[in-house]
C-alpha positions as CSV (number, residue, x, y, z in Angstrom):
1,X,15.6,11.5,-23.8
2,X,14.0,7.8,-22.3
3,X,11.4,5.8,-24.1
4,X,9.2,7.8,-22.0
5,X,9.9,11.5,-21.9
6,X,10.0,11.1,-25.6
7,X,6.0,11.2,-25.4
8,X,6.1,14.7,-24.3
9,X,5.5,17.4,-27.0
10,X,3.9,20.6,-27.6
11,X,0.2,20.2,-29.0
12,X,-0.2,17.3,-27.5
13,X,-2.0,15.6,-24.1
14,X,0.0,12.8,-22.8
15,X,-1.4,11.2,-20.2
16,X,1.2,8.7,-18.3
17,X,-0.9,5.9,-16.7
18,X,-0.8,2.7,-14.6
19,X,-3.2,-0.2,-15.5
20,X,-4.7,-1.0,-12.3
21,X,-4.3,2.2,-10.6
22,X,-7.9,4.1,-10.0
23,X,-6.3,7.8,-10.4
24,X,-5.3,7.1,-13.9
25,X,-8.6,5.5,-14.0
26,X,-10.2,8.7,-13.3
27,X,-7.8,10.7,-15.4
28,X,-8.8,8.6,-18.4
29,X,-12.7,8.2,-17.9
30,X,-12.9,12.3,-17.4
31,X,-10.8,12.5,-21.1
32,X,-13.1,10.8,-22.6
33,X,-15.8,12.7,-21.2
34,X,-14.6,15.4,-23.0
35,X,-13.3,13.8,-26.0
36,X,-10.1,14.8,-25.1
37,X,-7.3,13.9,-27.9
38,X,-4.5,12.1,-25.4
39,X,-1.5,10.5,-26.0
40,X,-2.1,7.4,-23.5
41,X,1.1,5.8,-22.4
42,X,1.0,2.8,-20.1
43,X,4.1,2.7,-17.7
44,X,3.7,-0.7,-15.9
45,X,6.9,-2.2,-16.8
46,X,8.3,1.0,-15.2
47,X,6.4,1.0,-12.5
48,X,9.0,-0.4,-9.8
49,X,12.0,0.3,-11.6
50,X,13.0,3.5,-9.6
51,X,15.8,4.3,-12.5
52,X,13.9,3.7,-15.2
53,X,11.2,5.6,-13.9
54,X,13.6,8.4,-12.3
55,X,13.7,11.0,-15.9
56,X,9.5,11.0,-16.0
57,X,9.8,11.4,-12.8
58,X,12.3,14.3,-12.9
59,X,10.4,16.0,-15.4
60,X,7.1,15.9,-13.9
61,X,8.1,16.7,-10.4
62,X,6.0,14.3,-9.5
63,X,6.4,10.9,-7.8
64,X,2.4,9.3,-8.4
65,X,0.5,8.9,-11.8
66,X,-1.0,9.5,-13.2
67,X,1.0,12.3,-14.8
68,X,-0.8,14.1,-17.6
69,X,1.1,16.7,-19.6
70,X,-0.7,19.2,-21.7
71,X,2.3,20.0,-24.5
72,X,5.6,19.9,-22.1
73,X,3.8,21.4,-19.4
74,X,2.8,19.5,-16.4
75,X,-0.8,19.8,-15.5
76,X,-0.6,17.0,-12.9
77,X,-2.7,14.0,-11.6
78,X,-6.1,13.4,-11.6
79,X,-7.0,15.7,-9.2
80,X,-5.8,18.3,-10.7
81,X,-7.2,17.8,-14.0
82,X,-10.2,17.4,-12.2
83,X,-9.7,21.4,-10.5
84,X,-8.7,22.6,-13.7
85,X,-11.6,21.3,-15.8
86,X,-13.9,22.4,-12.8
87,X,-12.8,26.1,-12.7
88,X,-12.0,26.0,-16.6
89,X,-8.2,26.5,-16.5
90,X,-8.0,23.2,-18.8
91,X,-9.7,23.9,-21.6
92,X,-8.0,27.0,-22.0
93,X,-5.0,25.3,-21.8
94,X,-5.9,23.2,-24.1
95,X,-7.2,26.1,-26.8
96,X,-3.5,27.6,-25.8
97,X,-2.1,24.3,-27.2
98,X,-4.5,23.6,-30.3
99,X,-5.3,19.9,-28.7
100,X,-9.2,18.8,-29.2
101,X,-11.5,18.1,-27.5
102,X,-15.5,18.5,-27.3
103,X,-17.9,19.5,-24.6
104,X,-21.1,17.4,-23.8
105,X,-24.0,19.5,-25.7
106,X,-21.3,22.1,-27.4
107,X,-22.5,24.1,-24.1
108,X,-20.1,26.6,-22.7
109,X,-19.9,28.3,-19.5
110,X,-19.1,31.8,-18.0
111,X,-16.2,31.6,-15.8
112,X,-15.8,33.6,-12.2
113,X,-14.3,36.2,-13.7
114,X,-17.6,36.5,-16.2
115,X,-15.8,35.7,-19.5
116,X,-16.7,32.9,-21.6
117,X,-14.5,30.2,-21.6
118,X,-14.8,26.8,-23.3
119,X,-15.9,24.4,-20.1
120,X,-18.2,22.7,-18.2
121,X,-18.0,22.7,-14.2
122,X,-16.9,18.8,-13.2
123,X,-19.7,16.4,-12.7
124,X,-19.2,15.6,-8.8
């Protein structure tokens, strides 16, 4: 295990980031939107280092960042933690993992398939 992959454990959001990069950007500001309790690692000294980059990379399946793990699952970048908090997959992964978070107003939603899960359809 790297300094890196480490990071990754069940009940725990680990979000693996870049400092000037506007994805991870996005990844953190919608978090926080949601009070999200993340592990935030910063992986610029990584960042051109192909083999020091190579087992977060491996495990991910993923080239980009950011690259957010919710316990040792990938969820993915930005995008698709965007999706997923849209159509409410994310919060119940979240539940699934015991890792808090809050929703603006404590309101909660009914999802296509008319249960009531704990989520709020992405601001756009």
């Amino acid at each position: 295990m790297d300094d890196y992959t480490k990071h990754i454990k069940k009940g725990r959001l680990t979000n693996f980031t870049l400092t000037n990069c506007s994805d991870s950007q996005n990844a953190n500001k919608l978090l926080q939107e949601y009070e999200v309790d993340t592990d935030h690692i910063n992986c610029d000294a990584i960042r051109y280092d192909a083999q020091k980059r190579k087992p977060l990379d491996d495990v991910s399946h993923m080239k980009t960042f950011p690259k957010i793990f919710i316990g040792t699952n990938i969820l993915g970048s930005d995008i698709d933690l965007k999706g997923q908090i849209h159509n409410g997959d994310f919060f119940k992964k979240l539940d699934s993992e015991g890792i808090h978070y809050n929703l603006p107003n404590g309101n909660k939603e009914f999802a296509p398939d008319g249960k009531q899960h704990s989520f709020i359809p992405a601001k756009s």
